[in-house]
C-alpha positions in Angstrom: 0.0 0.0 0.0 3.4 2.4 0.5 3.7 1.6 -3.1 0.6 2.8 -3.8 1.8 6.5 -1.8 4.8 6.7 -3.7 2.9 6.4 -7.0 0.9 8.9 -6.0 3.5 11.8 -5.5 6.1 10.8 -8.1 5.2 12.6 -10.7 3.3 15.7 -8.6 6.4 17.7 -10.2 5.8 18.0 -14.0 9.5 19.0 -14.8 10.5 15.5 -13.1 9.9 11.9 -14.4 6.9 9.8 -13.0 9.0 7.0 -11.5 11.4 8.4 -9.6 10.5 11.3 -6.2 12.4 14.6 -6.1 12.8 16.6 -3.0 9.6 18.8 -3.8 7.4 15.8 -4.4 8.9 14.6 -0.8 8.1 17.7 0.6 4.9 17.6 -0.7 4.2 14.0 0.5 5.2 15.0 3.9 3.2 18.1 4.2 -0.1 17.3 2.5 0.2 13.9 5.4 0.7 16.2 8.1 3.8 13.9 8.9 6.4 17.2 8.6 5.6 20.8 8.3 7.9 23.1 6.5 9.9 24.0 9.5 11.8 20.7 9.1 12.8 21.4 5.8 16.4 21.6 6.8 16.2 18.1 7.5 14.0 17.0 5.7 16.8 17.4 3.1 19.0 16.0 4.8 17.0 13.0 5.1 16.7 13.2 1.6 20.3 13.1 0.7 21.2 10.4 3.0 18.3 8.1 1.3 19.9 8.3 -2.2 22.0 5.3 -2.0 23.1 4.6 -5.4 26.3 5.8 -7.1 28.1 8.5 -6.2 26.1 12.1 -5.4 28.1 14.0 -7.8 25.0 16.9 -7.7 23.7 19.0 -4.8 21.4 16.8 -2.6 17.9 18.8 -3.9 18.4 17.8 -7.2 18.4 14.0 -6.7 15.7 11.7 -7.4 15.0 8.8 -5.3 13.7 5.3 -6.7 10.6 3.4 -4.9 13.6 1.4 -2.5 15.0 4.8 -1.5 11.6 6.2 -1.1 10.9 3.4 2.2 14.4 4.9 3.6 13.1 8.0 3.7 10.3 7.0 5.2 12.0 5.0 7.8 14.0 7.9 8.8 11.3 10.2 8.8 9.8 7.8 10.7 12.7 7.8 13.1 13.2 11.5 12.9 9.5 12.2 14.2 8.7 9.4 17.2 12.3 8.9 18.3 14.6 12.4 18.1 11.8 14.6 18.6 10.8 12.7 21.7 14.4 13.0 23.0 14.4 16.2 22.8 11.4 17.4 24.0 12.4 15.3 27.0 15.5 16.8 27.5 14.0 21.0 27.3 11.7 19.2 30.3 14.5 18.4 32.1 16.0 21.9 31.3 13.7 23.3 32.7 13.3 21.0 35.9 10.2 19.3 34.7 9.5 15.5 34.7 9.9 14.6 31.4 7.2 12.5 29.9 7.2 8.4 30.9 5.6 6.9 27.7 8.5 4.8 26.4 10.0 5.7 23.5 9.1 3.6 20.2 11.3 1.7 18.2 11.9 2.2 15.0 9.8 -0.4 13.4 7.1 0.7 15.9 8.1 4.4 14.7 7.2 3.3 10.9 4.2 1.6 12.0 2.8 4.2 13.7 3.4 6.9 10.8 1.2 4.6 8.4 -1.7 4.0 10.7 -1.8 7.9 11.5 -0.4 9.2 8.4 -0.7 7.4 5.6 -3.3 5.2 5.4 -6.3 7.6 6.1 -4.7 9.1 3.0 -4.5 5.7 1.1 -8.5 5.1 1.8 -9.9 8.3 0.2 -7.8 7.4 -3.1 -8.6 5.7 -5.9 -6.1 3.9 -6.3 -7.0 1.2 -2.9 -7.9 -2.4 -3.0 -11.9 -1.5 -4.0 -9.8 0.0 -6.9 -7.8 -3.0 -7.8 -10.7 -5.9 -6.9 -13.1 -4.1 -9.6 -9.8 -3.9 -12.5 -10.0 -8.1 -11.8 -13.4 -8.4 -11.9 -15.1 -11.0 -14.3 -17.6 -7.6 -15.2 -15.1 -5.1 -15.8 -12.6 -7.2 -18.1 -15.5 -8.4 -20.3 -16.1 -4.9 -20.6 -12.5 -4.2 -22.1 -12.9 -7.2 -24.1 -16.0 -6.4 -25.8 -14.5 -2.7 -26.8 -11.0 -4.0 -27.1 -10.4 -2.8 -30.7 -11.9 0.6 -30.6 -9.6 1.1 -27.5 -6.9 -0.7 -28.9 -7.2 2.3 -32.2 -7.1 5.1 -29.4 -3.7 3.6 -27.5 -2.1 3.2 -31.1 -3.4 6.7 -32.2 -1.9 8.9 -29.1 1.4 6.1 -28.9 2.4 6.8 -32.3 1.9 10.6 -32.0 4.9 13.0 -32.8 4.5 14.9 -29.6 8.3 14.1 -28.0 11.4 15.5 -28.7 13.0 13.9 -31.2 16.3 13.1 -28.9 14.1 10.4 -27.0 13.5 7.1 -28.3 10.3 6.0 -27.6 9.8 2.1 -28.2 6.9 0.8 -30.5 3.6 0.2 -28.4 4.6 2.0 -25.8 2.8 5.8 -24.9 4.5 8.7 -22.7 2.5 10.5 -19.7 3.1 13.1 -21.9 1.2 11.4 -24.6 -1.1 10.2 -22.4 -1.9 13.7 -20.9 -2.8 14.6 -24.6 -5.3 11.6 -24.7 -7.5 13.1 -21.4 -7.4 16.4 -22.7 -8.4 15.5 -26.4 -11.6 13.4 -24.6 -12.0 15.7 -22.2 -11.3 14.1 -18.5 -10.1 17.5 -17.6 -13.6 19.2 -17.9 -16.5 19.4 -14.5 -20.0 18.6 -16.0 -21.5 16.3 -17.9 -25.1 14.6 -18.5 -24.7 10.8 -17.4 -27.0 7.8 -18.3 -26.9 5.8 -15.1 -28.0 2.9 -16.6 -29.5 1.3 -20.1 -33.4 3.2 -19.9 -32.7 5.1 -17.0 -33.4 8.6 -16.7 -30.6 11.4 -17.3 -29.3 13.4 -14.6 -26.7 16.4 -14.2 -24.2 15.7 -11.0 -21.4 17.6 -10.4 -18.0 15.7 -11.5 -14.7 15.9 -10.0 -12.5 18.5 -12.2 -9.7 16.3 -13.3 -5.8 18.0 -13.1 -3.1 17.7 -15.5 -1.6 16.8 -12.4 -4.2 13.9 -11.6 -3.3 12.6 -14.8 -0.1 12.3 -14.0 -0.7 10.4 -11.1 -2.7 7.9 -12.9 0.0 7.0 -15.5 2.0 6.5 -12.3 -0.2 4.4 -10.9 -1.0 2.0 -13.8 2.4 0.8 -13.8 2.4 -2.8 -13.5 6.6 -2.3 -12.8 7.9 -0.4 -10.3 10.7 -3.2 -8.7 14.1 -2.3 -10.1 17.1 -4.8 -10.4 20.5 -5.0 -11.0 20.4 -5.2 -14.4 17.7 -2.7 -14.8 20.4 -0.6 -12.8 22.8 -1.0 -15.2 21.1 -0.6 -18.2 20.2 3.3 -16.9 24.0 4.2 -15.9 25.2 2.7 -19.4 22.0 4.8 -21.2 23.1 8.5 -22.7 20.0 9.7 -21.0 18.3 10.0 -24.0 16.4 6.3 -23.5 13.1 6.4 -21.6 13.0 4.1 -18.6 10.3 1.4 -19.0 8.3 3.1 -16.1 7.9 6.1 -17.9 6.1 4.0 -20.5 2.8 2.7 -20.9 2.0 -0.6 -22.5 -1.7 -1.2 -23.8 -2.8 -3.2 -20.6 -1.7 0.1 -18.6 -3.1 2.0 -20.8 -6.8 0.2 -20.2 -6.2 0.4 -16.2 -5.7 4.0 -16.6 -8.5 4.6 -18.7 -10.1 2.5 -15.4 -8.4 5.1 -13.2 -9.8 8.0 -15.4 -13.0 7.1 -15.2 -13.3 6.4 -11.0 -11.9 10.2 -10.6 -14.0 11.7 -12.8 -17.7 9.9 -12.5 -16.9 8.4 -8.7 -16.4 11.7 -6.9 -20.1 13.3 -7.8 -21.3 15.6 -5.4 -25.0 16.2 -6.1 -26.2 12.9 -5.7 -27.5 10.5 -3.0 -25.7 7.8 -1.7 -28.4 5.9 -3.6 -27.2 7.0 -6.7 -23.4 6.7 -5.9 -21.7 5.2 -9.4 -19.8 1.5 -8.4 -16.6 1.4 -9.9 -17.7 -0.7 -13.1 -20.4 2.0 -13.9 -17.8 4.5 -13.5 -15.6 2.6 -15.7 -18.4 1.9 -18.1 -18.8 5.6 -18.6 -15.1 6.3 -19.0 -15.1 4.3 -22.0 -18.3 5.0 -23.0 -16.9 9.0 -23.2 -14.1 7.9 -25.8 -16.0 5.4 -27.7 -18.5 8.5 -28.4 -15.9 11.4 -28.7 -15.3 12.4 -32.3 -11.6 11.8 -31.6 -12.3 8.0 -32.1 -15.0 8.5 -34.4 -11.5 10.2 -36.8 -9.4 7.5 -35.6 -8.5 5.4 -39.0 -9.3 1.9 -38.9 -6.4 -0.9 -38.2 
């Protein structure tokens, strides 16, 4: 579920990749959690430094990236930083001043990381879409003999924005694969990014005008990020991006087809899930949510010019 967090702020900085966390994305984590405030930043940096533990740090510590592994070392000191050093210390100003300082005992560190997810992260992780209701309706029998039946149409729209000539020319971009760049061209072209719409609930039910979430560019980005089916990195994979002229996209800033159909997923539970002038009654389930996402492209005139395979 950490996973899930880290997916969620890596690419919050559109000038940074949406795989790997820079020190503003931390900050950001850290801040919208209520786990820091900005008067740690000093060591919050610090922190962020010491968690980059590949290669050398040939460049100033804020303009590092950390991967998901080094992500969960900041987090453990943070974790550290905020049960264990701040609890010292406060103990010892008590004693400064001649006052008992408190008795709790102080946690370790694994308690330390425990306790920042149960009052930090995790009433974060439940109001996202991103959760296990999230990822039991993208295995459901319903929703993938909804993909299946609308396969090809879908399958024009990925090879349509994948092949586009939106990227620099300097990065190689493999065949089948789409950029959150390209990707952030699709939801504006089919318009995700827009407030209000009239929805069909169901097959012969009557129409009605709700108020939809307002989808960000930034929102976007966070659901490429979170359709990645690969986020582990090994050795070789290591390797392969020091020996790369930086010029090569890394495989998590790509997006395969079967991505590319979760997102769409993703897409749809932000924008038709989050209404807020309806009853609980009429609260859209995921697969109606995700029914309507595709139902917006199939009927957009974008597909409708899309050239047959």
């Amino acid at each position: 579920e950490i996973t899930e967090m880290y997916r969620l702020y890596s690419p919050v900085n559109s000038r940074g990749g949406t795989h790997e966390l820079d020190y503003i994305e931390l900050c950001k984590f850290l801040t919208e959690t209520e786990i820091l405030g900005e008067e740690h930043s000093n060591v919050i940096l610090r922190i962020f430094g010491e968690s980059h533990v590949r290669g050398t740090k040939s460049k100033s510590s804020i303009h590092l990236q950390l991967n998901q592994t080094e992500f969960f070392v900041a987090l453990t000191k943070i974790a550290a930083y905020k049960y264990i050093t701040l609890h010292r210390r406060e103990n010892a100003k008590m004693r400064k001043r001649g006052v008992s300082a408190s008795k709790a005992p102080i946690p370790t560190v694994p308690i330390a990381v425990e306790t920042i997810y149960l009052e930090h992260i995790l009433p974060v992780l439940e109001k996202m879409p991103a959760g296990s209701e999230m990822r039991a309706a993208l295995s459901s029998t319903d929703v993938l003999l909804l993909f299946y039946q609308h396969l090809d149409q879908l399958c024009t729209v990925f090879i349509k924005y994948s092949d586009s000539n939106e990227l620099s020319e300097e990065s190689a971009t493999p065949i089948g694969s789409m950029t959150a760049k390209q990707f952030g061209i699709f939801a504006k072209d089919y318009g995700f990014l827009g407030s209000e719409e009239r929805l069909n609930r169901a097959q012969g039910a009557k129409s009605f005008l709700k108020s939809l979430v307002c989808i960000t560019l930034r929102e976007v980005r966070q659901v490429f990020s979170a359709s990645q089916h690969d986020m582990f990195e090994d050795d070789t994979e290591e390797k392969k991006v020091e020996e790369s002229d930086g010029n090569d996209l890394d495989h998590q800033e790509l997006m395969d087809f079967s991505e590319f159909l979760e997102a769409v997923a993703r897409l749809g539970v932000l924008k038709f899930g989050g209404a807020l002038e309806v009853s609980e009654e009429e609260t859209l389930s995921h697969y109606e949510c995700i029914r309507l996402s595709i139902q917006k492209i199939l009927r957009s005139k974008c597909t409708q010019s899309c050239p047959e395979n």
